[in-house]
PyMOL Python script that loads the backbone (N, CA, C, O; Angstrom):
from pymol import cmd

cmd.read_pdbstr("""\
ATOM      1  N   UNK A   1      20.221  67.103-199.001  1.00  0.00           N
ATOM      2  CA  UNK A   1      21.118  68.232-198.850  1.00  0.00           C
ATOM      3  C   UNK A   1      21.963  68.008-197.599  1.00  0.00           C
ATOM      4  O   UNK A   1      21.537  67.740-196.476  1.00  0.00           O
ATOM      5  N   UNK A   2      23.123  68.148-197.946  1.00  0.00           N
ATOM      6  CA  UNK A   2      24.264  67.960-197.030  1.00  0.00           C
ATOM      7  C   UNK A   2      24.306  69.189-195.850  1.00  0.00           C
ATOM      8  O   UNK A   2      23.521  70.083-196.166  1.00  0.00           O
ATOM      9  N   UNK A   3      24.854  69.400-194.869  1.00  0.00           N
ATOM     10  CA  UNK A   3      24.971  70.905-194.178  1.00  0.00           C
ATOM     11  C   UNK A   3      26.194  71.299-194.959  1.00  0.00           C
ATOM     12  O   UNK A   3      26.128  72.514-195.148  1.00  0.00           O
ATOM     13  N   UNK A   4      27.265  70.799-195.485  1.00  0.00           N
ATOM     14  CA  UNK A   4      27.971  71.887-196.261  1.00  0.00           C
ATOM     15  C   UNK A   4      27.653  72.486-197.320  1.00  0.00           C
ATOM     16  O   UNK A   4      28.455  73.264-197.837  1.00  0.00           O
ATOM     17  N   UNK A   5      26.509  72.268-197.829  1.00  0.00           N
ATOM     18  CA  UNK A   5      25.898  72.429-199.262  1.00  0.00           C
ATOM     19  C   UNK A   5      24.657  73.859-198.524  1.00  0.00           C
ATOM     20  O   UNK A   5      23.987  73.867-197.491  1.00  0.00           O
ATOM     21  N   UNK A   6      24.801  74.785-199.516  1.00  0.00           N
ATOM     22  CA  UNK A   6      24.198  75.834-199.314  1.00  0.00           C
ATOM     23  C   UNK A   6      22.684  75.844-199.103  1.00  0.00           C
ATOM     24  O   UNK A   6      22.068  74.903-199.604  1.00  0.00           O
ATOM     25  N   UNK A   7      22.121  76.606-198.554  1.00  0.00           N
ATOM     26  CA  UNK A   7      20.456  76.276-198.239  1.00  0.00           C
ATOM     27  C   UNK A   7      20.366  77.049-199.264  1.00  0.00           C
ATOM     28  O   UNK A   7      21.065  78.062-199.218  1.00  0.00           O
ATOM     29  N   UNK A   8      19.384  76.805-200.663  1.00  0.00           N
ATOM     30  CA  UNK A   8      18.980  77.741-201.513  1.00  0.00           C
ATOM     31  C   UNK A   8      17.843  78.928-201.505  1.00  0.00           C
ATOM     32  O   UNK A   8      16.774  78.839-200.900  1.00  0.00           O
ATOM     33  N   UNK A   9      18.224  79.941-202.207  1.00  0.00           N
ATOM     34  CA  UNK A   9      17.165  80.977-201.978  1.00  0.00           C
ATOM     35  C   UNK A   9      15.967  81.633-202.107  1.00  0.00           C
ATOM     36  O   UNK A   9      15.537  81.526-203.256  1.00  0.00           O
ATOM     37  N   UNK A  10      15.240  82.289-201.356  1.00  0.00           N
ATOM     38  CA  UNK A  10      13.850  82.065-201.912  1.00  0.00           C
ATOM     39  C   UNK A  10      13.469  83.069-202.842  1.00  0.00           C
ATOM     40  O   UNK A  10      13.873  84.060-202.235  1.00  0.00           O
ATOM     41  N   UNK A  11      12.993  83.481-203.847  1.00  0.00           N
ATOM     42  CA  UNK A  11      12.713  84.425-204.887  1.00  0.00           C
ATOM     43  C   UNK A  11      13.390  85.916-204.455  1.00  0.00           C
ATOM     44  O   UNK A  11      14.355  86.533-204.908  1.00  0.00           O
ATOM     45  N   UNK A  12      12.218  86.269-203.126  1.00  0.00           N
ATOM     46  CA  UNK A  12      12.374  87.395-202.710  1.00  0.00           C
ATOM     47  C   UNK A  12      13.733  87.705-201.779  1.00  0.00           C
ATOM     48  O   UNK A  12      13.948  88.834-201.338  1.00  0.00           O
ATOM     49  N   UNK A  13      14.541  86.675-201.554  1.00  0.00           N
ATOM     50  CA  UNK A  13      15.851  87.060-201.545  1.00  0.00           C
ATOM     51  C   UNK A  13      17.033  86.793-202.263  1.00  0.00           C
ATOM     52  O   UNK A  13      18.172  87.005-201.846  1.00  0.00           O
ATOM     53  N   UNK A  14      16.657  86.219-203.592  1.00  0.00           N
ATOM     54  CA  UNK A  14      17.516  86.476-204.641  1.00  0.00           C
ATOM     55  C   UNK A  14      17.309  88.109-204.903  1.00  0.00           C
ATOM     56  O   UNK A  14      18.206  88.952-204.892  1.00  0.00           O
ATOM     57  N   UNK A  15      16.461  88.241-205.046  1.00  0.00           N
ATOM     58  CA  UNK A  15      15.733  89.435-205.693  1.00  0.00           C
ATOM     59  C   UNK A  15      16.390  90.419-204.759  1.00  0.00           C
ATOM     60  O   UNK A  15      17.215  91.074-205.396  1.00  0.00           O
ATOM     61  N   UNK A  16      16.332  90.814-203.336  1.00  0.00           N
ATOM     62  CA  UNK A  16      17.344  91.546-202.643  1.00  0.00           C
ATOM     63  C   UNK A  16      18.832  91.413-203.038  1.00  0.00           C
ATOM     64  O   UNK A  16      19.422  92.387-203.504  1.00  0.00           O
ATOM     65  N   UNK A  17      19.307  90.495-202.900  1.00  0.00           N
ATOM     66  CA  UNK A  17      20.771  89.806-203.379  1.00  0.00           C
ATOM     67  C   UNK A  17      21.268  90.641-204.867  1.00  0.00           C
ATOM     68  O   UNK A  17      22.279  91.315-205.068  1.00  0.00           O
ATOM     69  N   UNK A  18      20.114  90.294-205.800  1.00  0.00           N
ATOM     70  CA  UNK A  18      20.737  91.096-206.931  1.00  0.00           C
ATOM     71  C   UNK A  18      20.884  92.479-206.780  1.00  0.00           C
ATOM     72  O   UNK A  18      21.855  93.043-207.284  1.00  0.00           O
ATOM     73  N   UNK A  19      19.880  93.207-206.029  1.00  0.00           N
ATOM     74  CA  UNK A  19      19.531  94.274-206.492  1.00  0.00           C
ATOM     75  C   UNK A  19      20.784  95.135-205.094  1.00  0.00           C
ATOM     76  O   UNK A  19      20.813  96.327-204.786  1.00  0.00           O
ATOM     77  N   UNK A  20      21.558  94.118-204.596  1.00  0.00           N
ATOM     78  CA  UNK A  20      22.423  94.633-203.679  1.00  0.00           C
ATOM     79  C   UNK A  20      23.923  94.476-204.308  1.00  0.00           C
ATOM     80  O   UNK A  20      24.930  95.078-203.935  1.00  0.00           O
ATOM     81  N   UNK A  21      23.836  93.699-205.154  1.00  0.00           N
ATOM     82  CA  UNK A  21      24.992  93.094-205.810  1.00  0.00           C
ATOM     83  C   UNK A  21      25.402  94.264-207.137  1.00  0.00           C
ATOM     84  O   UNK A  21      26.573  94.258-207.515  1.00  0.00           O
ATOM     85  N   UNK A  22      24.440  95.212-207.788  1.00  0.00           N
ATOM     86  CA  UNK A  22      23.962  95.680-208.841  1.00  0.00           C
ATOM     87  C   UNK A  22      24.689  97.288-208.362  1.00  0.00           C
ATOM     88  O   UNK A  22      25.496  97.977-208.986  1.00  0.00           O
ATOM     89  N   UNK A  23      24.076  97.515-207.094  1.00  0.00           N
ATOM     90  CA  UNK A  23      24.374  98.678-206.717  1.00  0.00           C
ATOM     91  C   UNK A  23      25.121  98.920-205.286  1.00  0.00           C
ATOM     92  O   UNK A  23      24.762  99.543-204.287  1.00  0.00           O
ATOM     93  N   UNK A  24      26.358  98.146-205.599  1.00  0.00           N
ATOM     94  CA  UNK A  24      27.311  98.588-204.869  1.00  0.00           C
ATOM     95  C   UNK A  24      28.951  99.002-205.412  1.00  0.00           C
ATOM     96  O   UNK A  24      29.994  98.402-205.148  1.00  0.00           O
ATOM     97  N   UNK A  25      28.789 100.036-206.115  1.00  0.00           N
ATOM     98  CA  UNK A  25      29.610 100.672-206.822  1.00  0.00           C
ATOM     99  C   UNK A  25      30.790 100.968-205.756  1.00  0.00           C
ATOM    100  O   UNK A  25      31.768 100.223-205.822  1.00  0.00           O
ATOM    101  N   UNK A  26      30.785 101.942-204.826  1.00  0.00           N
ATOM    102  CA  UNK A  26      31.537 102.048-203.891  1.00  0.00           C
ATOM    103  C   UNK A  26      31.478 101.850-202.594  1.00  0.00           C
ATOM    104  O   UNK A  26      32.481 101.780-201.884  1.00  0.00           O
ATOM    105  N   UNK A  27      30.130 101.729-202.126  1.00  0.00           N
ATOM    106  CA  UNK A  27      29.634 100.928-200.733  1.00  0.00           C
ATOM    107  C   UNK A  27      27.968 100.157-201.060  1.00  0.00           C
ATOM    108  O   UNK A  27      27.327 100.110-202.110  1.00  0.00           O
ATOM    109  N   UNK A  28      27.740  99.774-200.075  1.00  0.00           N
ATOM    110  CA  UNK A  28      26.544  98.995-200.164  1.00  0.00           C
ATOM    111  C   UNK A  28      25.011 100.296-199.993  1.00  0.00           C
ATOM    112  O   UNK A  28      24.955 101.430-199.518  1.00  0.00           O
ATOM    113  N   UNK A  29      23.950  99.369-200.663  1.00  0.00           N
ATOM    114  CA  UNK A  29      22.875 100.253-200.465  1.00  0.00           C
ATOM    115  C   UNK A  29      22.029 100.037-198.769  1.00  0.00           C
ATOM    116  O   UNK A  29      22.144  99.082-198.000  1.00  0.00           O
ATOM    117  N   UNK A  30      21.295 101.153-198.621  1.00  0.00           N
ATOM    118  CA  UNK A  30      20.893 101.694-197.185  1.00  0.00           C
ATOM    119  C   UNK A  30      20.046 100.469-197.357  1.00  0.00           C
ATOM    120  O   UNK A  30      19.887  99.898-198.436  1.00  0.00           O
ATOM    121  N   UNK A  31      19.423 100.045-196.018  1.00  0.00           N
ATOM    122  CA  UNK A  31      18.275  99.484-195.572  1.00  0.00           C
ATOM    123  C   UNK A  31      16.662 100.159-196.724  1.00  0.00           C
ATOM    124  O   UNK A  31      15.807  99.643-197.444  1.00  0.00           O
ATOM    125  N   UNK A  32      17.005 101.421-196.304  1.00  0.00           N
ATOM    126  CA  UNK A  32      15.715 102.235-196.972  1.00  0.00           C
ATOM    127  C   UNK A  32      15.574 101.939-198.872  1.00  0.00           C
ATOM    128  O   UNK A  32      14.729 101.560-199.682  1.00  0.00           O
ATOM    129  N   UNK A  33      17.065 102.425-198.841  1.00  0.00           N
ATOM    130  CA  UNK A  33      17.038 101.943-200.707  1.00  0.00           C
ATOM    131  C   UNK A  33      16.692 100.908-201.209  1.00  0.00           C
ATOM    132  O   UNK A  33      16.042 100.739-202.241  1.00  0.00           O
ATOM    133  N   UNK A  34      17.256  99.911-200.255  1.00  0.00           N
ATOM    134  CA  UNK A  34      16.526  98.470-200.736  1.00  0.00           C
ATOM    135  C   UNK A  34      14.990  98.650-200.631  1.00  0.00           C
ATOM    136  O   UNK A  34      14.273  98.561-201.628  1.00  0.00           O
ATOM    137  N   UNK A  35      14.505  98.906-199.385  1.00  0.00           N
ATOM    138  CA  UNK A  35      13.001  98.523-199.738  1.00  0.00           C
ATOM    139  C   UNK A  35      12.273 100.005-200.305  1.00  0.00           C
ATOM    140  O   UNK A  35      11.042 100.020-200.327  1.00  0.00           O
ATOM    141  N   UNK A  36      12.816 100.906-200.636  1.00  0.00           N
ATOM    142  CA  UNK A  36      11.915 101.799-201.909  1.00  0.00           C
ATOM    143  C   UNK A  36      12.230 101.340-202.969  1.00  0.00           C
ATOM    144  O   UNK A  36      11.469 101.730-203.854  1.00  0.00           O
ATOM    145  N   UNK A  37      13.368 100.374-203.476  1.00  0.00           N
ATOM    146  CA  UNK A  37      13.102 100.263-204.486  1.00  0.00           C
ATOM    147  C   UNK A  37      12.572  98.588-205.471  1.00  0.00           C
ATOM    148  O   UNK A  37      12.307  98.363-206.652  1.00  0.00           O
ATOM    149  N   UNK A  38      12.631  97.639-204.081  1.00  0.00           N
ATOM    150  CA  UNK A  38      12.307  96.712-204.420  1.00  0.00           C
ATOM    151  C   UNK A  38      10.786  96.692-203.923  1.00  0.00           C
ATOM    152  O   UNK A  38      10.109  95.666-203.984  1.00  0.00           O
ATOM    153  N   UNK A  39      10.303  97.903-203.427  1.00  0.00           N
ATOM    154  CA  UNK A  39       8.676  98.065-203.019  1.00  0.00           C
ATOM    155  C   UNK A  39       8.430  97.059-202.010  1.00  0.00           C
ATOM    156  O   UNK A  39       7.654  96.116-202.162  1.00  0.00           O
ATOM    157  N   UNK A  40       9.173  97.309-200.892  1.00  0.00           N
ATOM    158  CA  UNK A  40       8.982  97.096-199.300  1.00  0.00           C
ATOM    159  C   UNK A  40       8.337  97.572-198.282  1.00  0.00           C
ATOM    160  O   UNK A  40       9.050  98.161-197.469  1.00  0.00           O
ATOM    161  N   UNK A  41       7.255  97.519-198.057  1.00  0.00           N
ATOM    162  CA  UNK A  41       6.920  99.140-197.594  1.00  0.00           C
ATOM    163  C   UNK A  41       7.481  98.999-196.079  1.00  0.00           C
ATOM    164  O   UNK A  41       7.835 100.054-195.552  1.00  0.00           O
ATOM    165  N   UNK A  42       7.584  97.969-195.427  1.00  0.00           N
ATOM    166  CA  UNK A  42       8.343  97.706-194.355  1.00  0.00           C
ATOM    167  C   UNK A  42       9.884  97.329-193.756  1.00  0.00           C
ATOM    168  O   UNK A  42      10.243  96.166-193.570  1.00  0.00           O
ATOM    169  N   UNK A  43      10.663  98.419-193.510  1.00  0.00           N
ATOM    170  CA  UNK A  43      11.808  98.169-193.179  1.00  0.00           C
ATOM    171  C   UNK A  43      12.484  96.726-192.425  1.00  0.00           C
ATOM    172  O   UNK A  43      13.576  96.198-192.637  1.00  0.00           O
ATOM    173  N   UNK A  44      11.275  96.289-191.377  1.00  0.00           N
ATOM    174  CA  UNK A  44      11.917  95.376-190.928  1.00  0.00           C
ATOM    175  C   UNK A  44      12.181  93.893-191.599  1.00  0.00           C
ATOM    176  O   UNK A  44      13.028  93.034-191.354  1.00  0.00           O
ATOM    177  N   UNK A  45      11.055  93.957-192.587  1.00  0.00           N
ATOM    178  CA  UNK A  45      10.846  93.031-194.198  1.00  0.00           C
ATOM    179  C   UNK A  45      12.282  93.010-194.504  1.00  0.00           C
ATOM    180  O   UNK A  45      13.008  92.034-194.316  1.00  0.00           O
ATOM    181  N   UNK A  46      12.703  94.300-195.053  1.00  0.00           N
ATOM    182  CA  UNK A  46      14.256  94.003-195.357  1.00  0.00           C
ATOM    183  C   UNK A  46      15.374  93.173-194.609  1.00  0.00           C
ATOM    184  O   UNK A  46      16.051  92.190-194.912  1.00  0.00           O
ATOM    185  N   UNK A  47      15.253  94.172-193.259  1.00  0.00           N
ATOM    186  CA  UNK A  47      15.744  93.519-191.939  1.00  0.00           C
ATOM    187  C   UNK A  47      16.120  91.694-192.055  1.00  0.00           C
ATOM    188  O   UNK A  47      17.158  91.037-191.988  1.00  0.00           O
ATOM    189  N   UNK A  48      14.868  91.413-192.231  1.00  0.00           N
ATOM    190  CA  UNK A  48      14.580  89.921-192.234  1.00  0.00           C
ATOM    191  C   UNK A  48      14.965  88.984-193.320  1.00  0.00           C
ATOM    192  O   UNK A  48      15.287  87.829-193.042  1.00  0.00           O
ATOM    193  N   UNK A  49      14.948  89.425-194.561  1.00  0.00           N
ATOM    194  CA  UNK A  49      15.666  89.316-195.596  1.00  0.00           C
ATOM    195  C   UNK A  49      17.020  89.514-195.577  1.00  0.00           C
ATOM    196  O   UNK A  49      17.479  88.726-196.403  1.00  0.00           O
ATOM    197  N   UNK A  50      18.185  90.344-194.920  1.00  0.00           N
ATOM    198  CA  UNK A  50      19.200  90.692-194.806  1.00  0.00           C
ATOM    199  C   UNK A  50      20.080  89.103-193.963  1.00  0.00           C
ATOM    200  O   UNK A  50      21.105  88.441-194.127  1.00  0.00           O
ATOM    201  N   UNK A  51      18.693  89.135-192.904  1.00  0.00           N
ATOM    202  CA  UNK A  51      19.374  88.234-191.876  1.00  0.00           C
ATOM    203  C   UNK A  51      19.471  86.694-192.313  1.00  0.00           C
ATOM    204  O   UNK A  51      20.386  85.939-191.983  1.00  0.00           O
ATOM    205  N   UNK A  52      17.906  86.220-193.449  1.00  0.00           N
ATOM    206  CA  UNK A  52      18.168  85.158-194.404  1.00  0.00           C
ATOM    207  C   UNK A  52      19.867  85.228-194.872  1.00  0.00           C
ATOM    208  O   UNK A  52      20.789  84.649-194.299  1.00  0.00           O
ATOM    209  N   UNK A  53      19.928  85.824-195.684  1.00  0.00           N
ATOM    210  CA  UNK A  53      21.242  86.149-196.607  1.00  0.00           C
ATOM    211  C   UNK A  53      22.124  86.043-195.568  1.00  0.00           C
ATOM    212  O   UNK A  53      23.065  85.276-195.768  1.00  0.00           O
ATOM    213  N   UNK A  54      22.080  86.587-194.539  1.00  0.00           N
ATOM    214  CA  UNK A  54      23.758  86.313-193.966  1.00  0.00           C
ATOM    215  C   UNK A  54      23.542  85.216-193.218  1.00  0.00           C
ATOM    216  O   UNK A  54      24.598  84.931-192.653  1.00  0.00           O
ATOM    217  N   UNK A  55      22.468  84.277-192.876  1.00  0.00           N
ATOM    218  CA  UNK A  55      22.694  82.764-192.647  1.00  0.00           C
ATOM    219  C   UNK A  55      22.631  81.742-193.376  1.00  0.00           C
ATOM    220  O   UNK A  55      22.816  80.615-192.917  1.00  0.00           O
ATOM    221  N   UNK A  56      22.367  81.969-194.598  1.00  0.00           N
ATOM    222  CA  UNK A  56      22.935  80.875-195.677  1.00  0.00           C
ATOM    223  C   UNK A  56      23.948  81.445-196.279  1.00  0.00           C
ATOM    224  O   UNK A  56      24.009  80.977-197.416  1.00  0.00           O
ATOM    225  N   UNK A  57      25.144  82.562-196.019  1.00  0.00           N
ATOM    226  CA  UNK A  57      26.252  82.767-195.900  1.00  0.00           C
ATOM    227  C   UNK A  57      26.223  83.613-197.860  1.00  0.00           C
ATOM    228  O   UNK A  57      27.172  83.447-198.627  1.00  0.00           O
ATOM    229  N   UNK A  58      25.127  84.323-198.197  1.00  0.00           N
ATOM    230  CA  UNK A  58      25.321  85.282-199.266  1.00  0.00           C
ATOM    231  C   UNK A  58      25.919  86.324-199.007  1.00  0.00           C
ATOM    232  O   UNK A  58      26.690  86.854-199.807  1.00  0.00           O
ATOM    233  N   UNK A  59      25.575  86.930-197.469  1.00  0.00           N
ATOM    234  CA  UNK A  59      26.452  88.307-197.543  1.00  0.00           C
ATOM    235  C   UNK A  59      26.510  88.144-196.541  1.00  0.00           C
ATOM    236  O   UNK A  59      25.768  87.452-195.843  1.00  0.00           O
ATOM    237  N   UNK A  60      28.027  89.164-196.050  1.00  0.00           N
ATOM    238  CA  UNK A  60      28.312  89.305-194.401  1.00  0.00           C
ATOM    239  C   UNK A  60      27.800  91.058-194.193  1.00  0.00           C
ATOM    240  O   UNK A  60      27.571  91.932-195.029  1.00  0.00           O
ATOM    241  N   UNK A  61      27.764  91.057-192.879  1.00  0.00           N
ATOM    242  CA  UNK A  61      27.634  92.589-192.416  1.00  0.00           C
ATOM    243  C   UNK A  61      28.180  92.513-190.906  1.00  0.00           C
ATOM    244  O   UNK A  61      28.115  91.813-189.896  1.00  0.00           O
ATOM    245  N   UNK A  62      28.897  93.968-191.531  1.00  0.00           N
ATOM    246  CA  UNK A  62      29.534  94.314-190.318  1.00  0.00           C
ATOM    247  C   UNK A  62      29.212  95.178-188.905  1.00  0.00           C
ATOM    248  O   UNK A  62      29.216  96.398-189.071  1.00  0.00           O
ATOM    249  N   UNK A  63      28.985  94.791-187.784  1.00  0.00           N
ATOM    250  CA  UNK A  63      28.434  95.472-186.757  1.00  0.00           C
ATOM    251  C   UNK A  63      28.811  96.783-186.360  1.00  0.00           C
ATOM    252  O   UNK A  63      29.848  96.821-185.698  1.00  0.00           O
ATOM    253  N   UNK A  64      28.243  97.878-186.589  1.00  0.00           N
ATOM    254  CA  UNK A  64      28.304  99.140-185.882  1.00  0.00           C
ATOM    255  C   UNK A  64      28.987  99.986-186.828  1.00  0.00           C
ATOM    256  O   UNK A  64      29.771 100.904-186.587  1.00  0.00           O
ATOM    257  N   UNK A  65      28.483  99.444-188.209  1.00  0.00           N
ATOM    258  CA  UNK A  65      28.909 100.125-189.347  1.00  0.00           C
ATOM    259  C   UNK A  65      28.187 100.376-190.439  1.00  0.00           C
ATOM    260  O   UNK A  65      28.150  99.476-191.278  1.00  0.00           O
ATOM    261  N   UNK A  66      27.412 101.689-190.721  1.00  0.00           N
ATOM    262  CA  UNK A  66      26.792 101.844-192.214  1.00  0.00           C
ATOM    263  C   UNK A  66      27.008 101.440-193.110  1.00  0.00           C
ATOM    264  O   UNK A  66      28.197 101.310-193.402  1.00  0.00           O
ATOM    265  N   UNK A  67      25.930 100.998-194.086  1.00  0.00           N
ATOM    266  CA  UNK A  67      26.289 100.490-194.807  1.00  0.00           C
ATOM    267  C   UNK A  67      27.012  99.466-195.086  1.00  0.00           C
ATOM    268  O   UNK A  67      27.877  99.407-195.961  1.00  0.00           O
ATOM    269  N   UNK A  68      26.616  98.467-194.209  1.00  0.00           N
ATOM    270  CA  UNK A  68      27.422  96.834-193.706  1.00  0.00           C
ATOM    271  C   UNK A  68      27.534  95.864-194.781  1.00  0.00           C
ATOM    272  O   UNK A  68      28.406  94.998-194.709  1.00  0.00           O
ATOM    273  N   UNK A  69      26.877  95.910-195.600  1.00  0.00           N
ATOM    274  CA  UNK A  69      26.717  95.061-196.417  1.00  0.00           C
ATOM    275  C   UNK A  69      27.734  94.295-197.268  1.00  0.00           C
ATOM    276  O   UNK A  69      28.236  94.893-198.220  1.00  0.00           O
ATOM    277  N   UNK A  70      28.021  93.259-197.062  1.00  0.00           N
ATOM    278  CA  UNK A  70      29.273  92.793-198.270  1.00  0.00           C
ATOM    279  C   UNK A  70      28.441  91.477-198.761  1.00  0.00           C
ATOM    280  O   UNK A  70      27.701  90.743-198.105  1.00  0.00           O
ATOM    281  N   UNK A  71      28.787  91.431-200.038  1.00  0.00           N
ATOM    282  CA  UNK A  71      28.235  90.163-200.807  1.00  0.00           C
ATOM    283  C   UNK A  71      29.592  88.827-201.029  1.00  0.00           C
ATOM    284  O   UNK A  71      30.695  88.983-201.554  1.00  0.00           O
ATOM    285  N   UNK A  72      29.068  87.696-200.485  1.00  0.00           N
ATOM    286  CA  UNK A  72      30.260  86.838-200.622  1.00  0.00           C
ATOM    287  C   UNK A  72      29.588  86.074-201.363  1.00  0.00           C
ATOM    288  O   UNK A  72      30.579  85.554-201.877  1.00  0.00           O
ATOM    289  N   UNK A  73      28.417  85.365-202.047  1.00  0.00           N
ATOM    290  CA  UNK A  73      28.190  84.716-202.530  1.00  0.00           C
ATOM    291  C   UNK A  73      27.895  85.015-203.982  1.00  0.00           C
ATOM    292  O   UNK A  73      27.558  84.108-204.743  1.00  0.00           O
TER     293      UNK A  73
END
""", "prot")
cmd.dss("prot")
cmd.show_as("cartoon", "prot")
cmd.util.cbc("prot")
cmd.orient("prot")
């Protein structure tokens, strides 16, 4: 694997990825929505998952803004 070539993803953050990709009708879903409904019981789980995704460049988020979430990949 090259460094321009994407680091691939691990189950449980495809699995965030979709379920962020699915339900962003007019903005992105909360921290909380993701993990009640992908059965997280820990927020910072998400947290950590979020921060995967925006360093192998799936989604950006924007600082000091609800609901940050944008999907580029």
């Amino acid at each position: 694997m090259t460094d321009a070539e994407p680091k691939p993803l691990t189950a449980r953050q495809a699995e965030v990825l979709e379920f962020i990709r699915g339900n962003m009708a007019y903005y992105s879903p909360t921290v909380r929505q993701i993990a009640k409904e992908l059965g997280i019981a820990n927020h910072n789980a998400v947290f950590h998952h979020l921060n995967a995704l925006e360093k192998k460049g799936a989604i950006r988020r924007i600082p000091g803004k609800s609901r940050n979430i944008e999907v580029i990949a």
